[in-house]
C-alpha positions in Angstrom: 0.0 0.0 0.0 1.5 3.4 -0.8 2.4 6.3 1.6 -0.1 9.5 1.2 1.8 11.1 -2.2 1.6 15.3 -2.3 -1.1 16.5 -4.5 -4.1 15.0 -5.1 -3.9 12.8 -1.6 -3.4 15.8 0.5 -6.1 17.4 -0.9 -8.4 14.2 0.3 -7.9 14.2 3.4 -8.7 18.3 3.6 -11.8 17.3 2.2 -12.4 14.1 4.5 -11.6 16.7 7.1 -14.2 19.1 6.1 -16.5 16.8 5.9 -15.7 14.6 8.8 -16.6 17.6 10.9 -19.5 19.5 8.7 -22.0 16.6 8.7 -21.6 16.1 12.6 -22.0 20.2 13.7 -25.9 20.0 13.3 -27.1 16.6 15.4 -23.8 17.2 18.0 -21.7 20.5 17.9 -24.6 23.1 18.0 -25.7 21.2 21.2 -22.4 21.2 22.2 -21.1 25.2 22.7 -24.5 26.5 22.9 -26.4 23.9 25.3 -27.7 26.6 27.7 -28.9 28.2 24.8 -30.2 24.9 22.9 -32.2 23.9 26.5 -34.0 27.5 26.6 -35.2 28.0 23.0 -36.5 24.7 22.4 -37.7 24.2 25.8 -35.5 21.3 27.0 -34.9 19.6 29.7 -31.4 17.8 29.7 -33.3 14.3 29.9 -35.6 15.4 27.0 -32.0 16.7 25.3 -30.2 13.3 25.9 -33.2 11.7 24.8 -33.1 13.3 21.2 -29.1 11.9 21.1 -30.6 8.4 22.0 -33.0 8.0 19.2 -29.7 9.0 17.0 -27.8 6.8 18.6 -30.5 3.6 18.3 -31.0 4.7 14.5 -27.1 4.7 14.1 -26.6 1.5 15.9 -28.5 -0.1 13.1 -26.7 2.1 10.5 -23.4 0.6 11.6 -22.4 -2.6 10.4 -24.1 -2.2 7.1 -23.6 1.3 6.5 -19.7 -0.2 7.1 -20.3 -2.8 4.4 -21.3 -0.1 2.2 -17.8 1.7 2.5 -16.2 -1.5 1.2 -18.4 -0.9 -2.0 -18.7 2.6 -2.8 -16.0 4.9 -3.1 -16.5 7.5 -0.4 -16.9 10.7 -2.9 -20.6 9.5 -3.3 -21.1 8.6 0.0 -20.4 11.4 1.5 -21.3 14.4 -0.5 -24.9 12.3 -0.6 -25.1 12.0 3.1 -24.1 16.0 3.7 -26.9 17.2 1.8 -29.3 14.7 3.4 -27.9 15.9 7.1 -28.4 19.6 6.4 -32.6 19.3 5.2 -32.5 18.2 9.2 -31.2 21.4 9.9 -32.9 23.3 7.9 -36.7 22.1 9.7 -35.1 22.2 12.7 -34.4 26.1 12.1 -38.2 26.4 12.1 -38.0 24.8 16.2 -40.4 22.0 15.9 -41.9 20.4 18.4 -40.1 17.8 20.6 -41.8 15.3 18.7 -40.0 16.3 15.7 -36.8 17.2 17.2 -36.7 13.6 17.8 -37.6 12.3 14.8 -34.9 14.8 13.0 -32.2 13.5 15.6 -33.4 9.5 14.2 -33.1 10.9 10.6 -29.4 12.2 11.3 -28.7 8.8 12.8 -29.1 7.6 9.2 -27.6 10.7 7.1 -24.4 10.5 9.0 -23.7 7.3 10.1 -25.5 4.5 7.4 -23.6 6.6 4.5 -20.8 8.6 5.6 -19.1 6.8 9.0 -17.3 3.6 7.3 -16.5 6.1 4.1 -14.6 8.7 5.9 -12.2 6.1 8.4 -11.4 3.3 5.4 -11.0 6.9 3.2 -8.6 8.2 6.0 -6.8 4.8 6.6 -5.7 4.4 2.7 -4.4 8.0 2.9 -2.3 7.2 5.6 -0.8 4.2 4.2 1.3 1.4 6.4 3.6 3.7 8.6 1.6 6.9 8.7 -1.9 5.6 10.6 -0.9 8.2 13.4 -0.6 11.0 10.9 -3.5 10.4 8.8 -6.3 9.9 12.0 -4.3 12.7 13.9 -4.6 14.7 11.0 -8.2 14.2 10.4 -9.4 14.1 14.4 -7.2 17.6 14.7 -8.5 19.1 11.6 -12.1 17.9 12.6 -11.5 19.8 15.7 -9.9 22.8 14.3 -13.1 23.1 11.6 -15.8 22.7 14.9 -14.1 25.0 16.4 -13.9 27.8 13.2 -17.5 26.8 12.4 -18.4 27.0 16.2 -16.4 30.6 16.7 -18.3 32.1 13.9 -21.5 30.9 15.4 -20.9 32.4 18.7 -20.1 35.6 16.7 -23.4 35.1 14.3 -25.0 34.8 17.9 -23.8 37.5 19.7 -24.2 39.8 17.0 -28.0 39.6 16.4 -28.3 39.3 20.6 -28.8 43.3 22.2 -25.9 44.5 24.2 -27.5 43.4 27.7 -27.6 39.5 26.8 -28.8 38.6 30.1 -31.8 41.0 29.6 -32.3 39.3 25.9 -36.0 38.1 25.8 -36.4 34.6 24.4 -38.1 35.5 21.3 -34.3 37.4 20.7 -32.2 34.9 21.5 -34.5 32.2 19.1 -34.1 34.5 16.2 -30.3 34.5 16.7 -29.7 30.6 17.3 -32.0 30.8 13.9 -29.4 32.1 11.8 -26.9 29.9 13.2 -28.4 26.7 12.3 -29.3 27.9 9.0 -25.6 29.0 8.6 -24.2 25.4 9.6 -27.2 24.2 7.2 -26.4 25.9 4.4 -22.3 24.6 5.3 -22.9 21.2 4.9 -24.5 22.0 1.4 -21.2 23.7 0.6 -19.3 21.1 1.7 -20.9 18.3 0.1 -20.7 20.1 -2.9 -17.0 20.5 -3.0 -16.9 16.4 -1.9 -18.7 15.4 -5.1 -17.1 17.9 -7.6 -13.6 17.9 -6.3 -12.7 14.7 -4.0 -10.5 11.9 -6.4 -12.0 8.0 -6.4 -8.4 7.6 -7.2 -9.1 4.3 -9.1 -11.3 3.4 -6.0 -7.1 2.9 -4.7 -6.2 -0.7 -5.4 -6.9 -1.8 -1.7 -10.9 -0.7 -2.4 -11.1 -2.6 -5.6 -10.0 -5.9 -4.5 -12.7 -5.6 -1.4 -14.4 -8.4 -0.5 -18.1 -7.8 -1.4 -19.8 -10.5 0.4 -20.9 -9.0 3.6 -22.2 -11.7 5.8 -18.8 -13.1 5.2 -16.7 -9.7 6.0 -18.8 -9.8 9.3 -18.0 -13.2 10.1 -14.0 -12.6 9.7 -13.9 -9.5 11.5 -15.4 -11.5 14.9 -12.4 -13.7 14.5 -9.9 -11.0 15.0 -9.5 -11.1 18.6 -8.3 -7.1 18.5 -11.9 -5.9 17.3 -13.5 -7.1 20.9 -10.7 -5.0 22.4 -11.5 -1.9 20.2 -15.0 -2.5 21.1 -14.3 -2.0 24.5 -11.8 0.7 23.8 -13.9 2.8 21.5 -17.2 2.4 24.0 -15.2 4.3 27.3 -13.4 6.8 25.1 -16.6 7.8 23.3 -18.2 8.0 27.0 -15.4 10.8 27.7 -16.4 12.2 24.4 -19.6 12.7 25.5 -18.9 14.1 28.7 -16.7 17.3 26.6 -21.2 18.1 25.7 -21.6 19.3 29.1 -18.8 21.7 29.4 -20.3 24.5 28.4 -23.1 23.5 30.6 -20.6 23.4 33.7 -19.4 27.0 32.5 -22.8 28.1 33.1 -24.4 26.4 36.0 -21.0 26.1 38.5 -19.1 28.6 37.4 -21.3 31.2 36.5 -20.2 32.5 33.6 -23.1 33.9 31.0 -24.0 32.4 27.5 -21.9 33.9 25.3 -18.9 32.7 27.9 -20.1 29.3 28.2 -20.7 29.1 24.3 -16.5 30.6 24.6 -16.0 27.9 27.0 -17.1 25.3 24.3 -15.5 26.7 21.4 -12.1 26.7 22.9 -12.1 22.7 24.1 -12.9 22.2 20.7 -9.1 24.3 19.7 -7.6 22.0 22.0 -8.3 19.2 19.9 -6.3 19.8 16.7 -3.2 20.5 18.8 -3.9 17.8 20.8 -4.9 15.4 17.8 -1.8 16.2 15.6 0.5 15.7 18.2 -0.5 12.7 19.2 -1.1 11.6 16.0 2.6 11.8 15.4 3.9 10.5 18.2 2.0 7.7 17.8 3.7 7.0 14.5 7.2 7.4 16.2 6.2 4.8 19.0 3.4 2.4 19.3 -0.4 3.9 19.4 -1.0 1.0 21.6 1.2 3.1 24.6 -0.7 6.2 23.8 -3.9 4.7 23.9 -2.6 3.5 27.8 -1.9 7.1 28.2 -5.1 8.6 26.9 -6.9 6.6 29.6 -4.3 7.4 32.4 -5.2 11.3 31.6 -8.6 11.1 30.7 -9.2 9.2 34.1 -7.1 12.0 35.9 -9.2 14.8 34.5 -12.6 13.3 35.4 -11.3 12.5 38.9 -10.3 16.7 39.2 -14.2 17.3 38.6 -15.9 14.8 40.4 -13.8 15.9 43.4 -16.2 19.0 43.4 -13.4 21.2 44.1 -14.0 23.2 40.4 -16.6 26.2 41.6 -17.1 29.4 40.8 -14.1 31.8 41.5 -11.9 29.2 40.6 -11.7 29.6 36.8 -8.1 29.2 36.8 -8.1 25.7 37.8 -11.6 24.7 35.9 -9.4 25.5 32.2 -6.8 23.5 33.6 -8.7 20.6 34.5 -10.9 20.5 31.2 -7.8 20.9 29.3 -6.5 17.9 31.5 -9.8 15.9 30.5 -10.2 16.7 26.9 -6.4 15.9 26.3 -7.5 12.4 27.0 -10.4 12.3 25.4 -9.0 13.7 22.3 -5.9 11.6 22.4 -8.3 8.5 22.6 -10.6 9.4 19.5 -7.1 10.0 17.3 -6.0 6.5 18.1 -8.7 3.8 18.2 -8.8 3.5 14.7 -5.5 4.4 13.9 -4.1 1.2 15.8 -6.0 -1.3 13.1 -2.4 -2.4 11.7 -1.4 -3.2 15.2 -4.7 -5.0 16.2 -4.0 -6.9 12.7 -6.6 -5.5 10.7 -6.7 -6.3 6.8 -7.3 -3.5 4.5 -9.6 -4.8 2.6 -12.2 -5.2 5.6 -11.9 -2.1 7.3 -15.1 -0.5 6.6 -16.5 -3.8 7.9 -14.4 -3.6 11.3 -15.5 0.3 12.0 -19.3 -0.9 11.5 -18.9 -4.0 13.8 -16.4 -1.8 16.5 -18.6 0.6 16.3 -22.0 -1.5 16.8 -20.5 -1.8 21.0 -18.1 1.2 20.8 -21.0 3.9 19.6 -23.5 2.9 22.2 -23.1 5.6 24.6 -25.0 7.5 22.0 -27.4 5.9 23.3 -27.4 6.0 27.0 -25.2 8.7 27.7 -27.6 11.5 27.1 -30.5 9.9 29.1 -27.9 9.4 31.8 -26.7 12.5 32.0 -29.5 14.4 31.6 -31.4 12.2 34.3 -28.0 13.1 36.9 -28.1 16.9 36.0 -32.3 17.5 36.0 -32.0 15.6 39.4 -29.0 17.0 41.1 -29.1 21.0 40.2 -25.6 22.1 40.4 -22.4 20.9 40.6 -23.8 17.9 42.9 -25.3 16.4 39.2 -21.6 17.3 37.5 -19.9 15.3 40.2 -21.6 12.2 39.5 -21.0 12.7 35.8 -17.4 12.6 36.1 -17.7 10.0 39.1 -18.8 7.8 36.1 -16.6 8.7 33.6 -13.6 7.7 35.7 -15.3 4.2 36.0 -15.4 4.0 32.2 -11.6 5.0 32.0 -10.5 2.4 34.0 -12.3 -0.1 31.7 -10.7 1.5 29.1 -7.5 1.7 30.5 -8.0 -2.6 31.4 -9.0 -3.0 27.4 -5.7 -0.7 25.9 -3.5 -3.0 28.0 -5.1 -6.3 26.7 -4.9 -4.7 23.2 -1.3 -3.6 23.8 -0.3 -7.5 24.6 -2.0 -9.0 21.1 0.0 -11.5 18.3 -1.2 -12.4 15.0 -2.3 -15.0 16.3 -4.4 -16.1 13.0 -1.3 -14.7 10.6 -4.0 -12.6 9.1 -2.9 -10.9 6.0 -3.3 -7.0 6.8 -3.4 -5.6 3.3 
């Protein structure tokens, strides 16, 4: 398999990159940096919120292995510009704020748009890039540039926000704030067109790349190999507790707001800068991890991660403390971020073929996706309950449980042989 080559393959991964994070701001990073916000003009409760991401999440789960299958088919230029445009009609009902009904329905329908057409295409598209010795590189790239596009996209919301908002946000009626959070989900809408656009017109097939044409097409039988590789139940396992501390990075903002008392265009701040963090983060890692073994730096990941969540569920992180509230989230997304570049950039060291891995992401991601599911409900359930930071502190309480299940399932990973002499190309 060949190294990325300058030219044409650089410019695929910009575009996986601008994708990778376009088709994922509606359903996930709107939510995200503007939660406070999100909760009052659609008149939310965080259960009813984390109940919209559950319905994505069931709808997904389903989407997963086959929508995998798919990526071993179709070349991802198709794929992907197809599922952008799908993703942003969502956005552009839920700019009209429907009923909860149809909230939930929209968050099911983006369950399919990005995860049944788009998922498998974007990781086996970003694993050919990086070729055998630059898996670090290529998921570091894309998980850093993912991050640094959120966080662009997300800036210029907060500005689109504030902008339309009267001087005195706290004394902005509701009706105000609605018309504003209007304009930025019609921007990120409108985005994902854009974006989608540029995919179909401009992203190579590259000859579908020599690894894609010689895919196995028989999908019950892809499925069936991939449960023999003893590394995908690791990854499983791997993929479900870092994805738990990716869900966790929703509520920051939230924390901004209700411990620390900062108001909604700081709190949106607060959300837009963890998501800086992550291409620096992301990169580094990334390359580190191609200098070493991503096996270690998964270790790691969990190590920090598990640190960080430990800082906040100590409930020492209040208000006039600011100081130690950025260092501790940037302790706790440094994990998490470190986590989501590696778990699929380690498929050469869990003995992975090639030609499979759209099949592997589905199946991983069947287990390692789930907290889609419960994680909202969950969370929302601890933070309705317990007002405050008493609600926060049992958030983190259980994301320190999930890192040390991670940190069990990196170390297992870490000690793996080809034990099946599998062919990885």
């Amino acid at each position: 398999m060949q190294k990325p080559q300058h030219g044409v393959s650089y410019y695929q991964i910009i575009l996986l990159i601008l994708a990778g994070e376009t088709v994922f701001i509606l359903p996930f990073v709107l939510a995200r940096i503007f939660r406070p916000t999100f909760l009052d003009v659609f008149n939310l409760t965080n259960l009813q919120l984390g109940s919209c991401f559950s319905i994505y999440g069931i709808i997904a789960l389903l989407s997963y292995v086959y929508g995998g299958t798919l990526a071993d088919k179709f070349t991802p230029r198709k794929l992907i510009s197809v599922s952008l445009v799908l993703t942003s009609i969502g956005g552009f009902l839920m700019a009209t704020f429907p009923s909860y009904l149809i909230l939930k329905i929209i968050y099911g329908y983006w369950g399919f748009t990005t995860v049944f057409l788009f998922w498998g295409a974007m990781i086996k598209g970003t694993r050919v890039w990086g070729g055998t010795m630059q898996q670090g590189k290529a998921f570091g790239l894309l998980e850093g540039g993912r991050g640094f596009v959120a966080a662009t996209i997300g800036a210029v919301g907060v500005f689109i926000f504030s902008m339309l908002l009267p001087d005195n946000i706290v004394n902005a009626f509701l009706e105000e704030r609605k018309e504003a959070f209007r304009y930025v989900i019609l921007f990120t809408s409108m985005l994902a067109i854009v974006v989608g656009g540029l995919v179909f017109l401009f992203m190579e097939d590259q000859n579908r790349s020599s690894s894609i044409q010689n895919s196995d097409t028989h999908t019950i039988s892809n499925i069936k190999k991939v449960f023999k590789i003893e590394s995908v139940w690791w990854l499983m396992l791997i993929v479900l507790s870092a994805y738990v501390g990716y869900k966790i990075t929703d509520i920051f903002s939230l924390y901004a707001a209700e411990v620390m008392l900062f108001n909604e265009i700081e709190a949106a701040q607060v959300g837009t800068f963890q998501l800086y963090l992550r291409p620096v983060i992301c990169v580094s890692i990334g390359l580190l991890a191609d200098k070493t073994r991503g096996a270690a730096w998964l270790i790691n990941g969990f190590i920090v991660m598990l640190a960080g969540a430990l800082l906040f569920a100590t409930g020492l992180i209040q208000s006039g403390a600011s100081l130690f509230f950025i260092l501790s989230l940037i302790t706790t997304t440094t994990g998490v971020y470190a986590l989501r570049t590696l778990y699929f950039a380690v498929f050469q060291e869990g003995y992975i073929p090639i030609r499979i891995t759209g099949t592997a992401v589905g199946v991983i991601s069947v287990i390692g996706y789930t907290p889609d599911i419960f994680m909202g409900p969950i969370m929302g359930y601890l933070l309705d309950k317990s007002p405050g930071i008493y609600g926060h502190q049992q958030v983190f309480m259980m994301l320190a449980a999930f890192s040390v299940l991670g940190l069990f399932a990196a170390i297992k990973f870490s000690h793996l042989k080809n034990k099946n002499n599998l062919i990885l190309t």
